[in-house]
N, C-alpha and C positions, 0 to 999 in steps of 0.2 A: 504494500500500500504506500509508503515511504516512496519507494524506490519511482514509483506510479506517477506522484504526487510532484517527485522533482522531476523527471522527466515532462511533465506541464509545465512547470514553471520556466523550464528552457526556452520549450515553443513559445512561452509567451514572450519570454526578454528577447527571443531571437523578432519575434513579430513586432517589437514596442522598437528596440535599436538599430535595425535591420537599415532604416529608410536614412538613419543619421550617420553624417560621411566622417565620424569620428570612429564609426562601430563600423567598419570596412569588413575585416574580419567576421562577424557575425551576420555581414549579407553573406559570407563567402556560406556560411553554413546554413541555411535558409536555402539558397541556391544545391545545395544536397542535397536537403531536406526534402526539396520539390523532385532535385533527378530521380530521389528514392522512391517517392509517391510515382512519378510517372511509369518506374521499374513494374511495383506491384500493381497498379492500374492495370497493367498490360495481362495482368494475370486474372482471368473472367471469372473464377474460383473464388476470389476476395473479392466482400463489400465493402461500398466507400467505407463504413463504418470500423470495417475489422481495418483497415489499408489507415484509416486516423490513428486507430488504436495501437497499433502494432508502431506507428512513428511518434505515439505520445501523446498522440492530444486526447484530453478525458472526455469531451464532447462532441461527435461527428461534427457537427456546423462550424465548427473551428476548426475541423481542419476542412471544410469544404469554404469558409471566408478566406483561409490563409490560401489555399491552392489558386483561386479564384483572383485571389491581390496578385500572385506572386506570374501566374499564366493567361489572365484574364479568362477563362472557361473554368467550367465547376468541372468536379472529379468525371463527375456525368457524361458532361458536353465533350471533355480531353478523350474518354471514353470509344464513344460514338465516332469521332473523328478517325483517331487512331485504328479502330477496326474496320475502317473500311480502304 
């Protein structure tokens, strides 16, 4: 639960510092965060849900607002695209 818990609190400093050009580094890792989401995407077996969970975030819509900020399309839409 701990472990859970800080794994959140990452996603969120990386989503709060991400856009400030003093946190360079912490877009670097944000910009993984998204490669790794579009890895598991790719995998029709995983829901947006479990694909949030499994990179940390405690609530699906956070991580469908952050994929969304970071690609402009929801998990959804990257989805749909990507498969065809």
């Amino acid at each position: 639960m701990v472990f859970k818990q800080a794994k959140t609190r990452i996603v969120v400093l990386i989503t709060i510092f991400s856009d400030n050009p003093q946190f360079r580094k912490t877009g670097n890792i944000a910009e993984r965060l998204v490669g790794a989401a579009r890895e598991l995407l790719n995998d029709l077996t995983l829901s947006v849900t479990q694909i949030g969970d499994r990179l940390g975030f405690e609530y699906p819509q956070h991580f469908v607002r952050f994929f969304k900020r970071r690609t402009g399309r929801t998990p959804k839409e990257y989805r749909a695209l990507s498969s065809n």
